[in-house]
C-alpha positions in Angstrom: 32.0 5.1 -61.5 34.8 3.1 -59.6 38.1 3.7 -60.8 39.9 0.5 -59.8 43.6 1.3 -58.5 44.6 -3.0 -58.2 43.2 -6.5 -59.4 40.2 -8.3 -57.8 41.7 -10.7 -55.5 40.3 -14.5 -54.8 40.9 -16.8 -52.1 38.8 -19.7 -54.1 40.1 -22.1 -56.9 40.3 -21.1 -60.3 36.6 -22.6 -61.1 37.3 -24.8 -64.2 38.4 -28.1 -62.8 35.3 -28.1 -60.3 33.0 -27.7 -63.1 34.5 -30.8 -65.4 34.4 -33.0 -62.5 30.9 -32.0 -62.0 29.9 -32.4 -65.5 31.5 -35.4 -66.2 29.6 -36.9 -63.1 26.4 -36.1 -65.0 27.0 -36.4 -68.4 29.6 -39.1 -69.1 29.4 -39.5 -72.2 31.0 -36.3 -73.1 34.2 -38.3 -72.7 33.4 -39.7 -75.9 34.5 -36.1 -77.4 38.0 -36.4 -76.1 40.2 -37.3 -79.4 42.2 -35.6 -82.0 41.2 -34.0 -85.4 44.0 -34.5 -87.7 42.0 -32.7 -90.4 42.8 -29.6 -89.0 46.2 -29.5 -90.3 44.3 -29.0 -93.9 42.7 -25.8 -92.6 46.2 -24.9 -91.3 47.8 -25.6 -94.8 44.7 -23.9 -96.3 45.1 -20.8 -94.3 49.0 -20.2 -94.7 48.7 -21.1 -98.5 46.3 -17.8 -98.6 48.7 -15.6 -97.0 51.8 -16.5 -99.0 49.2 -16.5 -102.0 48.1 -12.9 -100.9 51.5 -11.3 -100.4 52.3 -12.4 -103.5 49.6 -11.0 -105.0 50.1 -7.2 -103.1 53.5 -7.3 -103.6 53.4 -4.1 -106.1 50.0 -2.7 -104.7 49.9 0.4 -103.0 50.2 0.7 -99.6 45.8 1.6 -99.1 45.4 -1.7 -100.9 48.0 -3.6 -98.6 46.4 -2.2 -95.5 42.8 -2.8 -96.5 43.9 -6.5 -97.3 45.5 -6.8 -94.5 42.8 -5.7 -92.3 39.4 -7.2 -93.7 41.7 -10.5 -94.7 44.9 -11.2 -93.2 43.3 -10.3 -90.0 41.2 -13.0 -90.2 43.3 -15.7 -91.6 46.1 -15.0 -89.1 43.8 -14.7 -86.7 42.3 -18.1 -87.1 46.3 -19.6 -87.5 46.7 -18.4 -83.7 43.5 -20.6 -83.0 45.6 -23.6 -85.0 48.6 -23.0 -83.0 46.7 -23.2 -79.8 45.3 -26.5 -80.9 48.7 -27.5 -81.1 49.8 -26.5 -78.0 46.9 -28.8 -76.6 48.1 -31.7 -78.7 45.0 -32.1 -80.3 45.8 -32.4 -84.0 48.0 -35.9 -83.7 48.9 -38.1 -81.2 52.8 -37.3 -81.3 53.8 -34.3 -79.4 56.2 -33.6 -81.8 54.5 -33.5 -84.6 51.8 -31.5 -82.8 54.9 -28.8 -82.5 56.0 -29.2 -86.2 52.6 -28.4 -87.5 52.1 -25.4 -85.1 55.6 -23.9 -86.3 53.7 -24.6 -89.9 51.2 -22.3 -88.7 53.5 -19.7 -87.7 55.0 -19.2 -90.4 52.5 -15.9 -92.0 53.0 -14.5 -88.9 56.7 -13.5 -89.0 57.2 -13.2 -85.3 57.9 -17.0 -84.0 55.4 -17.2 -81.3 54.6 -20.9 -81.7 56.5 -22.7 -78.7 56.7 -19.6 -76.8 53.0 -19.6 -77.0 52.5 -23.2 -75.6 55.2 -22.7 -73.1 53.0 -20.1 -71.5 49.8 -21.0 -72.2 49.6 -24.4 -70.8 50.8 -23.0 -67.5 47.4 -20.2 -67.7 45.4 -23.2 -68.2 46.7 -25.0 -64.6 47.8 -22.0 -62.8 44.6 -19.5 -63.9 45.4 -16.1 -61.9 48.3 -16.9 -60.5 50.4 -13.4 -61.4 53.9 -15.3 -61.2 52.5 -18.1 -63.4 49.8 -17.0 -65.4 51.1 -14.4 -68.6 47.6 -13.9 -69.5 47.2 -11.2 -66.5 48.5 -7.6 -67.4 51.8 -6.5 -65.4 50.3 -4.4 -62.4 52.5 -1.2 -63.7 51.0 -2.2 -67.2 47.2 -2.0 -65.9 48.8 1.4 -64.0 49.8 2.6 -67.2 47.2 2.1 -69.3 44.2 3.5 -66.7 40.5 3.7 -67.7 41.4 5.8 -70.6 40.3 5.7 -74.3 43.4 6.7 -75.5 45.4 4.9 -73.4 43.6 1.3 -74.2 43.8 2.0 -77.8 47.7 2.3 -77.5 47.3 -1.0 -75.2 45.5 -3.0 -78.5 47.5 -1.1 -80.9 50.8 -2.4 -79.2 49.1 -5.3 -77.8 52.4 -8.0 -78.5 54.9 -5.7 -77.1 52.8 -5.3 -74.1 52.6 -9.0 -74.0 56.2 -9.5 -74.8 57.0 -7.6 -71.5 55.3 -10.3 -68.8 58.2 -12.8 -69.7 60.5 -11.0 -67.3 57.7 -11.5 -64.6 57.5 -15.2 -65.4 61.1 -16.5 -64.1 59.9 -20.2 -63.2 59.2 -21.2 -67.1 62.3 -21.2 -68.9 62.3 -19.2 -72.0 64.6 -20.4 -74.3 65.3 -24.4 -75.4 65.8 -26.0 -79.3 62.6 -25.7 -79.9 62.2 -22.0 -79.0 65.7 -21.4 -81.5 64.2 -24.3 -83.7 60.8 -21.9 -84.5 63.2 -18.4 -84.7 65.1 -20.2 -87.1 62.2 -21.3 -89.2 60.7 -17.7 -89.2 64.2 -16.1 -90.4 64.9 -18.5 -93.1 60.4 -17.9 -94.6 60.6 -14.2 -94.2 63.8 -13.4 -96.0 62.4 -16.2 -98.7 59.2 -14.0 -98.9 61.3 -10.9 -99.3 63.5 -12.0 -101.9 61.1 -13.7 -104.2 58.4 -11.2 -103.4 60.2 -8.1 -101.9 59.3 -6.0 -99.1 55.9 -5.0 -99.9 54.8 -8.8 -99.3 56.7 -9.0 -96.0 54.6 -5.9 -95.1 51.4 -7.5 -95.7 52.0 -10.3 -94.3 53.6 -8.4 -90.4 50.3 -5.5 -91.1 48.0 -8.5 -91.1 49.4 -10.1 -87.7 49.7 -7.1 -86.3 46.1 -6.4 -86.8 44.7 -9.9 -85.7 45.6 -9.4 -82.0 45.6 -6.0 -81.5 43.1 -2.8 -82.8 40.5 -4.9 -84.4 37.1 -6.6 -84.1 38.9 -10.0 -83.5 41.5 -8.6 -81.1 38.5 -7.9 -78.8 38.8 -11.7 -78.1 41.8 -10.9 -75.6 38.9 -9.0 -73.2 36.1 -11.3 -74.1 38.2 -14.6 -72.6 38.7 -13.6 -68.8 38.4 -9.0 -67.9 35.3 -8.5 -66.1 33.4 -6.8 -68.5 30.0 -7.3 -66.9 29.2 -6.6 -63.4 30.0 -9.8 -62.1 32.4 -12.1 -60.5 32.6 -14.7 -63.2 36.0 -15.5 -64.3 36.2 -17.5 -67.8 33.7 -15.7 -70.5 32.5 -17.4 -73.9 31.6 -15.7 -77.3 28.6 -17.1 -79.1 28.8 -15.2 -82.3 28.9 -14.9 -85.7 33.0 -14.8 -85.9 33.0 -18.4 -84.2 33.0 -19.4 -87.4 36.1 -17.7 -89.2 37.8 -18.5 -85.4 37.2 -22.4 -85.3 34.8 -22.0 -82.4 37.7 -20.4 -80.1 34.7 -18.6 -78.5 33.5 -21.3 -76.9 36.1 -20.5 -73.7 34.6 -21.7 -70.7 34.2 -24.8 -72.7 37.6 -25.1 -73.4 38.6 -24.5 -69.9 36.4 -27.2 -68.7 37.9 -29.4 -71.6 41.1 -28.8 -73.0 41.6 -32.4 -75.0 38.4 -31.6 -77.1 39.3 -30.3 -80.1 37.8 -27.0 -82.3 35.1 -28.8 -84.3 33.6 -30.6 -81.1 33.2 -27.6 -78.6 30.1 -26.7 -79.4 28.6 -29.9 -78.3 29.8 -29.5 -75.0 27.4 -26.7 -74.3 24.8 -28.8 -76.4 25.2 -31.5 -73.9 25.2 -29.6 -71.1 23.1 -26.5 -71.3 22.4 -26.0 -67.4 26.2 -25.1 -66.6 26.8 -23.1 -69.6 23.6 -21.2 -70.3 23.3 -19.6 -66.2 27.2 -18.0 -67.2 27.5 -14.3 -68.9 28.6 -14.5 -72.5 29.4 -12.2 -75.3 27.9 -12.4 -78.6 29.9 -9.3 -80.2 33.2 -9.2 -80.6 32.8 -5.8 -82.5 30.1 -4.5 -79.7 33.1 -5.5 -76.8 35.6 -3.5 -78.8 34.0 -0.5 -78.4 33.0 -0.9 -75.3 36.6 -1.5 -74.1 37.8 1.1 -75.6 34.5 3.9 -74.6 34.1 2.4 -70.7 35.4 3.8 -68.1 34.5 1.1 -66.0 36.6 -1.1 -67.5 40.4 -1.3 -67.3 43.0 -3.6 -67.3 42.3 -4.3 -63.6 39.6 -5.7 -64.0 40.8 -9.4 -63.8 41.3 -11.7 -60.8 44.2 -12.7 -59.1 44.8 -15.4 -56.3 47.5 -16.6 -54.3 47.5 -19.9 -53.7 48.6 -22.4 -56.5 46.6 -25.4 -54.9 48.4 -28.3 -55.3 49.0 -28.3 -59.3 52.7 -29.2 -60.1 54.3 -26.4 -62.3 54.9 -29.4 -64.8 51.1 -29.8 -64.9 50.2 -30.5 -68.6 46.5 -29.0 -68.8 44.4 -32.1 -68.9 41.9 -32.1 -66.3 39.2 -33.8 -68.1 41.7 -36.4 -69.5 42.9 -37.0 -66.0 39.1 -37.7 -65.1 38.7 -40.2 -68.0 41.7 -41.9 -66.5 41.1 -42.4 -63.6 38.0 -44.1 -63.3 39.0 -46.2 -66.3 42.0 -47.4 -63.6 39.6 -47.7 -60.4 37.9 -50.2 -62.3 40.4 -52.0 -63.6 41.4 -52.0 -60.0 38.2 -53.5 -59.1 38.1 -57.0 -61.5 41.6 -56.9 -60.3 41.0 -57.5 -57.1 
């Protein structure tokens, strides 16, 4: 067994953009995919209905009941509201940015923590600046992978604490400013729905409904989609994983990530056509098709730690204001050459 002390480093380009320029070039008509599903805002209003529904419902339930809710439900369904807001983030609910920002606030709301803009401040810039430590807050702090080690116990306290862990990389991410009006726009929000939820419903249903975030990105099945995305959990240099299971379903098809990657302005409902389209660059990558079988092994392998991930150095030439639309951008611009073209 090698114990990794420090990330894998890269001295090539984070390998998404390649690949859409590539695939575009052979299958064009996967531009036609490139749009927005306003329908999803009904699955959004569907899914935070539930969970004010559900906290009603627990509010005088004991605390086994609250839990076990929480956990084979509210799990789930907050889960799949994280999948919502990151829909947002890409803008591809409506066409207005902000109302793209009003609905993912919408979907914030079960959650209790406001997470919404914070989440598209940073994760736009992991889309254009993939493995770039100072950029990128999906990569571990290098005293956090220290911390944690190879160790069951200590990657169970990682997933059990995963947001605090999170919440930590901020500091390490001093080019992307933290707080604006939107950022105190979605606190705001979150204040004023939990102390509704506690006064109409009382504390019980606030529990709930904090248990049941808590549990969607940390020691669960489904939090086993913060490995599958991008650690190194086969032997293999491959960057960008995709899950092909079951759970794609209750998860809007957010496990189809190296599809993502390639194109970020396709919406949920239209990834798996991508791969459909074009088997031959998604069928020779690794995949996962268990969340459930990944947990464990995170948790039970010794060969994997928060190390393994990898880390490079040089930003390319991608402006830090870079928006995350590389297959867009490649849409555009051979619309423009050939207007050029008659022109001229």
């Amino acid at each position: 067994m090698i114990k990794r002390t420090d990330f894998i480093y890269s001295a090539e380009s984070e390998p998404h953009r390649t690949r859409t320029k590539k695939i575009l070039k052979q299958f064009p008509q996967l531009r036609n995919l490139i749009g927005k599903n306003p329908l999803t805002m009904f699955a959004i209003i569907g899914l935070v209905g539930s969970m004010i529904a559900l906290s009603w419902l627990v509010r005088d339930q004991s605390w086994w009941i609250i839990f076990g809710v929480a956990y084979f439900y509210g799990a789930f369904a907050n889960h799949a509201l994280f999948v919502m807001i990151h829909e947002c983030t890409h803008q591809l609910l409506f066409k207005s940015h902000m109302a793209n920002r009003w609905a993912s606030m919408f979907a914030n709301l079960p959650h209790i923590m406001p997470g919404a803009i914070s989440f598209e401040k940073y994760h736009l810039k992991h889309h254009s600046f993939q493995g770039i430590h100072e950029l990128d807050a999906d990569l571990p702090n290098k005293w956090e992978a220290k911390l944690i080690n190879n160790s069951f116990l200590g990657k169970t306290l990682w997933l059990l604490f995963f947001p605090l862990f999170q919440g930590t990389r901020v500091s390490r991410l001093k080019e992307i400013d933290f707080f604006d009006r939107w950022m105190l726009t979605n606190m705001f929000i979150q204040v004023v729905f939990t102390t509704a939820i506690w006064y109409f419903f009382g504390f019980h249903a606030v529990a709930f409904l904090f248990i049941s975030f808590w549990f969607s990105i940390g020691l669960h099945p489904v939090g086993a989609r913060w490995v599958q995305e991008h650690y190194l959990t086969f032997d293999s240099q491959q960057e960008t994983y995709s899950y092909y299971g079951a759970l794609n379903i209750t998860a809007f098809n957010v496990g189809f990530h190296n599809e993502h990657h390639d194109f970020p302005s396709i919406p949920w409902n239209r990834l798996p056509q991508i791969k459909k389209t074009a088997p031959e660059y998604y069928d020779t990558l690794l995949y996962h098709t268990s969340w459930t079988k990944l947990f464990f092994r995170f948790l039970f392998e010794r060969e994997i730690s928060l190390f393994n991930r990898i880390l490079r150095k040089e930003r390319g030439k991608v402006a830090l204001t870079d928006v995350s639309k590389p297959d867009m951008d490649l849409v555009k611009q051979p619309a423009e050459e050939e207007l050029l073209e008659r022109v001229g």
